[in-house]
VOGU-3710 file (C-alpha; in Angstrom, 3 decimals, decimal comma):
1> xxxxxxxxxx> 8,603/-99,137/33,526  7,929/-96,609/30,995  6,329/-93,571/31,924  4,758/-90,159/30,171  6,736/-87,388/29,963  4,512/-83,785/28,955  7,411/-82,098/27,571  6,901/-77,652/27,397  9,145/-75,652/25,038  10,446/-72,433/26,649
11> xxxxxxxxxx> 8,110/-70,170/25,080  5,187/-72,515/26,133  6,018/-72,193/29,536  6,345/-68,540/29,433  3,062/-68,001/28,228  1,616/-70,553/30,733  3,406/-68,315/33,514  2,165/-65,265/31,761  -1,332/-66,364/31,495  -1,301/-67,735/35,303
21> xxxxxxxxxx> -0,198/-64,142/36,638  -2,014/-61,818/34,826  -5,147/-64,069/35,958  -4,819/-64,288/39,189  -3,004/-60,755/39,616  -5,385/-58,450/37,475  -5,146/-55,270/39,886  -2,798/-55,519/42,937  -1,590/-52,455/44,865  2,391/-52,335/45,875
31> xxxxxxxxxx> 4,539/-50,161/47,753  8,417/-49,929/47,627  11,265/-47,232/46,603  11,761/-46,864/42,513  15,428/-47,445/41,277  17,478/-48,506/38,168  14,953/-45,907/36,526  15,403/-45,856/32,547  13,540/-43,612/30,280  14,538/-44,520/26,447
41> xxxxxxxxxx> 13,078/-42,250/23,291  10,238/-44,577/23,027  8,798/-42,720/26,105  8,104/-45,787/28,450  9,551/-45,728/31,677  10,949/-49,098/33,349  12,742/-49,254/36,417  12,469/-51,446/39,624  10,093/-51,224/42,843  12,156/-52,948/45,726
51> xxxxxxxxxx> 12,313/-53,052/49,529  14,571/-54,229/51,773  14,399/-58,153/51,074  12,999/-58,002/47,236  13,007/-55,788/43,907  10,460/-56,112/40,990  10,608/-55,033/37,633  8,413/-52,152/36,454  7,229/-51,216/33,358  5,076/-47,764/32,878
61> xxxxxxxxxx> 4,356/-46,922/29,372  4,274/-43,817/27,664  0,371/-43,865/27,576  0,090/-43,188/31,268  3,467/-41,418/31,529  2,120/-37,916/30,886  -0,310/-38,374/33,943  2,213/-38,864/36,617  4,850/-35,755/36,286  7,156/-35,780/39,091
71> xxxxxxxxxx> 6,648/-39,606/39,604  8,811/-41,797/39,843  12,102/-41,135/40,368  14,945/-42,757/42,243  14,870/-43,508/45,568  11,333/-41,859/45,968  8,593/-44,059/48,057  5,268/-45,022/45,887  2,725/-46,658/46,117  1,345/-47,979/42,709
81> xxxxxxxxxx> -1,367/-50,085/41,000  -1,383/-52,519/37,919  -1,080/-56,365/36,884  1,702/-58,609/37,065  2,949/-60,434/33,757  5,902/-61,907/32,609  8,227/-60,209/29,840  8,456/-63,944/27,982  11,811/-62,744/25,690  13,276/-62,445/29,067
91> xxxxxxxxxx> 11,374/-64,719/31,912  11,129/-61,662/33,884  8,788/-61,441/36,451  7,189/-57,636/36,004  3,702/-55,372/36,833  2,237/-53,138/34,416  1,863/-49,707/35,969  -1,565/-48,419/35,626  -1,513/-45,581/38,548  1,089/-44,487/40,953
101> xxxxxxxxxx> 1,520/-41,896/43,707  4,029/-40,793/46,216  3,551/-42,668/49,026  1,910/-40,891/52,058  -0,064/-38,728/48,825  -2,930/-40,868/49,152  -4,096/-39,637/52,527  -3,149/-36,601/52,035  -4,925/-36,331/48,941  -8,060/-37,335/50,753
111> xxxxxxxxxx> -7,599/-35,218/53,393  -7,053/-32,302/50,796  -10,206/-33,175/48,783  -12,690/-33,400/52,124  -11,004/-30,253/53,290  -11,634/-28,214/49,801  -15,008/-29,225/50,008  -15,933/-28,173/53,469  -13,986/-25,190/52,710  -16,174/-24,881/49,512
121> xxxxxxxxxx> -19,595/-25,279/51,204  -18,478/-22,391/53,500  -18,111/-20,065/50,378  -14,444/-19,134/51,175  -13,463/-19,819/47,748  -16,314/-17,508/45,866  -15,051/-15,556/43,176  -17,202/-12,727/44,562  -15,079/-12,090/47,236  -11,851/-11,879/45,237
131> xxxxxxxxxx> -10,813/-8,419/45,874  -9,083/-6,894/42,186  -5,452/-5,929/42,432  -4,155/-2,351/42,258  -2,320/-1,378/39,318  0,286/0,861/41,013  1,432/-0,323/44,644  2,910/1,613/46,680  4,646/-1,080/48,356  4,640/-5,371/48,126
141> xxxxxxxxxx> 5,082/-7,195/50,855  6,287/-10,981/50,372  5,483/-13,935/52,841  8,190/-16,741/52,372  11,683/-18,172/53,321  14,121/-16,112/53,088  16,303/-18,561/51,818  14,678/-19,986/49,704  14,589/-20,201/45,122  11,006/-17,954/45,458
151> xxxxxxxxxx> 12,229/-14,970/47,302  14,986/-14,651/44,591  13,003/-14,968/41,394  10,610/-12,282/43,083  13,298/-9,638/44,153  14,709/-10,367/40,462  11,732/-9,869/38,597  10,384/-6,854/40,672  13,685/-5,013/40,373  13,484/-5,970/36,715
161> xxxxxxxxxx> 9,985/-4,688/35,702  9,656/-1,912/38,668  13,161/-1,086/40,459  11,551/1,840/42,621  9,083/-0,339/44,179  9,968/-1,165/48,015  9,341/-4,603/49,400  8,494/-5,712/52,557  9,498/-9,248/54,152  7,734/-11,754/56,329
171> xxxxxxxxxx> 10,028/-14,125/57,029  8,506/-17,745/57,428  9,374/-21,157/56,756  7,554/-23,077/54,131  7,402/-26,612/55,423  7,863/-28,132/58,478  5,516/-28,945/61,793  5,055/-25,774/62,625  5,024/-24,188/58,692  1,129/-23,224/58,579
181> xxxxxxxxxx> 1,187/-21,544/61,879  3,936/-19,324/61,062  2,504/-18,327/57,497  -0,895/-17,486/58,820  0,902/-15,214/61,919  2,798/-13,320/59,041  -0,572/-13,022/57,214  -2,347/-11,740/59,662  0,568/-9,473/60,906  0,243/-7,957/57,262
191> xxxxxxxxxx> -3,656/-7,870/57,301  -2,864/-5,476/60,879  0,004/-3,308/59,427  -1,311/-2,843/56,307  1,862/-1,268/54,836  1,840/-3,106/51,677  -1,207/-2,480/49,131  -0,881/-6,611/48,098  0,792/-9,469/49,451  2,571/-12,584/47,796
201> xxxxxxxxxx> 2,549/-15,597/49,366  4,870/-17,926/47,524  7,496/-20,866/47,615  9,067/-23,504/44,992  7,931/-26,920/43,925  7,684/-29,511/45,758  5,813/-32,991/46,752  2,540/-33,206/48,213  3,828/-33,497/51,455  6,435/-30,497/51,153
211> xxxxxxxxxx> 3,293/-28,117/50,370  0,988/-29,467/52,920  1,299/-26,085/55,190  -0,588/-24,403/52,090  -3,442/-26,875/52,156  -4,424/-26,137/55,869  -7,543/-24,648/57,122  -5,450/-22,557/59,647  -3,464/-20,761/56,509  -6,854/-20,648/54,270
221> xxxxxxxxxx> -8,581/-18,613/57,307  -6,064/-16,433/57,868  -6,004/-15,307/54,109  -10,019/-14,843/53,770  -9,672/-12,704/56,907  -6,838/-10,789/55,452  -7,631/-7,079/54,720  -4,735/-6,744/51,902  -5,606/-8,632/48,379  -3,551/-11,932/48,381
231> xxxxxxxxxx> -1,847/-13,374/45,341  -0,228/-17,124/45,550  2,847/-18,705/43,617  3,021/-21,883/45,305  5,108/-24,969/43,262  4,722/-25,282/39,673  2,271/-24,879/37,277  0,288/-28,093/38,117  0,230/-27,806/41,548  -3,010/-26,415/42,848
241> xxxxxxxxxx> -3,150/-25,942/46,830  -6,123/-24,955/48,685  -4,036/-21,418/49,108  -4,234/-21,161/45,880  -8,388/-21,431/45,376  -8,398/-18,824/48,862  -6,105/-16,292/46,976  -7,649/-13,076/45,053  -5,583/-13,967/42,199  -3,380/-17,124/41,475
251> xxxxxxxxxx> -0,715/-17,329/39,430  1,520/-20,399/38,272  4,946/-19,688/39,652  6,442/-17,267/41,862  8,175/-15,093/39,026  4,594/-15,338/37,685  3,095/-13,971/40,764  5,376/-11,240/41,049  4,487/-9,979/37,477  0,952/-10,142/38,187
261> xxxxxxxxxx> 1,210/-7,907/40,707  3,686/-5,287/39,933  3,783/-2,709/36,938  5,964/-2,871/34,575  8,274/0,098/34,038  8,856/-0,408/30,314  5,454/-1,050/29,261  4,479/1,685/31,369  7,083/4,068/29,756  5,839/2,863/26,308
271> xxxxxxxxxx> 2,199/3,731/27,323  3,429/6,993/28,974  5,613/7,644/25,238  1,679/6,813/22,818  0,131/9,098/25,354  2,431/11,918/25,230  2,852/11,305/21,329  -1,322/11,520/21,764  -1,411/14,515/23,523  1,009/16,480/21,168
281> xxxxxxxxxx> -1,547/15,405/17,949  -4,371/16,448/20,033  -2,559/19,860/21,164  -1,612/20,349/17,815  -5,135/20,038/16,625  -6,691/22,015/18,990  -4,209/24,638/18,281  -5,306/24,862/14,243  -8,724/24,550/14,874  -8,029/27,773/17,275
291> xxxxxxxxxx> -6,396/29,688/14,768  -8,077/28,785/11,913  -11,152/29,996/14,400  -9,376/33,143/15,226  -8,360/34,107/11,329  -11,937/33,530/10,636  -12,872/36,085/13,701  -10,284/38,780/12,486  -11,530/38,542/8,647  -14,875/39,122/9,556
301> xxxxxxxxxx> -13,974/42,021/12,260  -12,199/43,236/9,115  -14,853/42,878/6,926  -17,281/44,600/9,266  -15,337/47,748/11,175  -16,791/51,063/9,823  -13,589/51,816/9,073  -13,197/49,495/6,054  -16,826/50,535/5,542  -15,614/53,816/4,701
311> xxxxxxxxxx> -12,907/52,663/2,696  -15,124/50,427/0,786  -17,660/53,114/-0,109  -14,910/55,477/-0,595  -13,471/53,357/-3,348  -16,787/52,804/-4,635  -17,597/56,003/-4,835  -14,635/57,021/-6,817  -14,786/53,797/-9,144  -18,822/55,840/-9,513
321> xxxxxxxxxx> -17,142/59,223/-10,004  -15,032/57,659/-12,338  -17,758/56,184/-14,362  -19,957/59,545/-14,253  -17,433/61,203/-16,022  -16,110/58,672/-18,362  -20,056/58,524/-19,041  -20,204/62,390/-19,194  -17,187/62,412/-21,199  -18,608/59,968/-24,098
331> xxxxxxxxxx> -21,674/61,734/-23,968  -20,124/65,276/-24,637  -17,945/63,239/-27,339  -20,974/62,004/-28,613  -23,034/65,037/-28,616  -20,267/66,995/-30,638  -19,759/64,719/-33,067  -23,447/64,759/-33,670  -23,347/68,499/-33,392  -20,136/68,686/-36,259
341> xxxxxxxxxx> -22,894/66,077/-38,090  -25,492/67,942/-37,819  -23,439/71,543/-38,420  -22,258/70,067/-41,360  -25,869/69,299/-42,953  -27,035/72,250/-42,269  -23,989/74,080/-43,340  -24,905/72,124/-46,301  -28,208/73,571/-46,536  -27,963/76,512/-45,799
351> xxxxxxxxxx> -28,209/79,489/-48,159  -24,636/81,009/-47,629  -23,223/77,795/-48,951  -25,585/78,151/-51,831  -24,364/81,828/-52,377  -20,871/80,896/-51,849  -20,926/77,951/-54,763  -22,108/81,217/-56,821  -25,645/81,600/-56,761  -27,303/85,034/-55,353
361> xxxxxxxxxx> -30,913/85,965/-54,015  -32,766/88,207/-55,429  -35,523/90,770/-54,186  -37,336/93,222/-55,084  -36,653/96,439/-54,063  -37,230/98,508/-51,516  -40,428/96,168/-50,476  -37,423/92,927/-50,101  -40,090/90,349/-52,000  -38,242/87,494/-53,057
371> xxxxxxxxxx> -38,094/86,948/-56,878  -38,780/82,803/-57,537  -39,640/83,862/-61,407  -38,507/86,097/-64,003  -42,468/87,094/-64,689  -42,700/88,260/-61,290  -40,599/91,354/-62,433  -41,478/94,038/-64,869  -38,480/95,685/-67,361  -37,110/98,993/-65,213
381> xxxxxxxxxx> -38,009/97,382/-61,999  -35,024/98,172/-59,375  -33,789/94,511/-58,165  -31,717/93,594/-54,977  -28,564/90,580/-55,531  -27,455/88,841/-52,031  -24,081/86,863/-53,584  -22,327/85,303/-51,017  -20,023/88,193/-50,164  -22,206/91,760/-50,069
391> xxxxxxxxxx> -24,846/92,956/-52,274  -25,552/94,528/-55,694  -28,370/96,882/-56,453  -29,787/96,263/-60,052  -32,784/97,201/-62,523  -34,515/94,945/-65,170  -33,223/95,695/-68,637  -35,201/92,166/-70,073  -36,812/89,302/-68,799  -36,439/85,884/-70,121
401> xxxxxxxxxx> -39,600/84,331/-69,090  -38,198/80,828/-70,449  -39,089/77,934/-68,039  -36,278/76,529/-66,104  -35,725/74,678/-63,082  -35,637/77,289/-60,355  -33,065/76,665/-57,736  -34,048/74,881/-54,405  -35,506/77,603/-51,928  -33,282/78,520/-49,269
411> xxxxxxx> -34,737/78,127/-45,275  -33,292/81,060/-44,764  -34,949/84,614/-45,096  -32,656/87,598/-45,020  -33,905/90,263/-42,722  -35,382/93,482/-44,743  -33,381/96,818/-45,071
//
């Protein structure tokens, strides 16, 4: 007897499968150790969860990737969450990874969370109580294993950015049962000495779990009670511990933490280098300004002692002596050659010249009148000559009483014999 067969291709199936998991398995939560982890260029990572009986295949895609960092790798415990599917070109059975954790990081996590906040409410994390650092130490003291990665990168960058600053050691270990009780002893035996003007507290990465003894109350207590300011480099940059929100100052690494709170000698020589540079201009300045102030002070006592005075008025009054006589001098010039002027006009006028171009004066005699006209003498009248070199005594033979122009009439009258 014939009967109906309902025949499925292969890719029918697989989506039939597909559809059937991710239905009923929309969000499951599994636990198991990660292995055969691959991480191609794409930036998805697949590997497999498995346990001691079964393994599945894992698929975590480089959406989410960036989330988990540190998670997973092989052979590490996790807990994760996501949906099951099938990967149809293959038939395998897989989840899609939506969220995973280290396992044992859940409770821990929620114990960190409800301890932060109680810690919170009681104000121990308020940035008004972090203290400021000093700039210049005298001394830092370092709470961490001394075998451990941190205590190297701190002695290496101290000695590299301050070589002549001492450090002092608390020895502890930084995991472990009895971790937190030993780090808050050495905090508190720091907080009592008080040797060291700041303490680091500091260790490497690690999991949750491996940095638990920083998220205790006991270590949180012992650092708000501490009388020296506190600085933290606990794990890497994205691990925040409750240490780290109770610290005056937090920094991302220990070689970070260690900068933070030393100097450093180079920058500090450069600063010391501008300053000094600084103080010469300044020096230099002040040391014109002085001496332009002083030549200012010694040209005016130079300008005002009695002494230059005296020269002053000495020199001014020979440049007047000087002058006076220069002045005196022209004037005399002047004077004489006005004198030879005015010599010379009168010489010009005067009757001697007259007498000496030939003329001659003529007077009656004895009585001296001057004769002007011939009709003022009579024929037989004894007459008197002045020429211009002695005297002739004459009488009138004739007169010519014939008009003529007389000659001018000299200025001058000759005294009478």
């Amino acid at each position: 007897m014939p009967f109906n067969r309902d025949i499925h291709t292969v890719s029918e199936l697989s989506q039939a499968v597909r559809r059937l998991l991710e239905h009923h398995f929309l969000d499951v939560w599994v636990q198991g150790e990660v292995s055969n982890l691959s991480r191609p260029s794409s930036g998805h990572l697949y590997f497999s969860l498995k346990d001691a009986r079964a393994q599945i295949r894992c698929a975590l895609f480089q959406n989410r990737t960036r989330l988990f960092r540190g998670c997973p790798r092989n052979g590490q415990q996790v807990v994760l969450r996501g949906r099951v599917s099938l990967y149809e070109p293959r038939g395998d059975f897989q989840i899609i990874v939506e969220y995973i954790e280290e396992a044992g990081a859940g409770a821990l996590r929620r114990a960190y969370d409800e301890l932060r906040l109680k810690l919170e409410r009681e104000g121990l994390f308020a940035p008004e109580r972090k203290r400021p650092l000093l700039r210049f130490p005298r001394r830092i003291g370092v709470v961490t294993s001394p075998t451990g990665a941190a205590l190297r990168d701190v002695l290496t960058t101290l000695h590299r950015r301050c070589p002549h600053l001492p450090v002092r050691l608390y020895p502890v270990p930084v995991q472990g049962d009895d971790a937190a009780e030993r780090i808050a002893e050495a905090i508190r035996l720091a907080s009592e000495r008080q040797d060291c003007e700041v303490l680091l507290l500091v260790r490497g990465g690690g999991s949750l779990e491996d940095l638990q003894p920083f998220n205790t109350e006991i270590v949180v207590r012992a650092m708000v009670e501490c009388a020296v300011p506190l600085v933290t480099g606990i794990g890497h940059e994205t691990d925040v511990t409750l240490a780290d929100f109770a610290a005056d100052l937090r920094a991302p690494t220990p070689t970070a933490a260690a900068e933070l709170a030393s100097p450093d000698r180079r920058e500090l020589l450069r600063a010391l280098h501008l300053l000094a540079e600084r103080l010469e201009r300044a020096q230099r300045r002040a040391l014109n300004e002085r001496r332009q102030r002083l030549n200012a002070l010694v040209e005016r006592l130079t300008r005002l002692h009695p002494q230059r005075r005296l020269r002053d008025r000495a020199q001014r009054l020979d440049e007047l002596d000087q002058r006076l006589r220069r002045t005196l001098r022209r004037r005399l010039e002047n004077a004489s050659q006005r004198l030879q002027t005015l010599s010379g006009a009168l010489h010009a006028l005067s009757p001697l010249a007259t007498l000496q171009r030939g003329y001659a004066i003529i007077r009656r005699h004895p009585d001296g009148t001057l004769v002007r006209r011939a009709d003022q003498l009579q024929i037989g009248d004894p007459v008197e000559a002045v020429l211009g070199s002695g005297r002739l005594r004459c009488e009138v033979v004739a007169i010519d009483a014939g008009e003529r122009t007389p000659p001018p009439d000299p200025e001058i009258h000759p005294e009478k014999e």
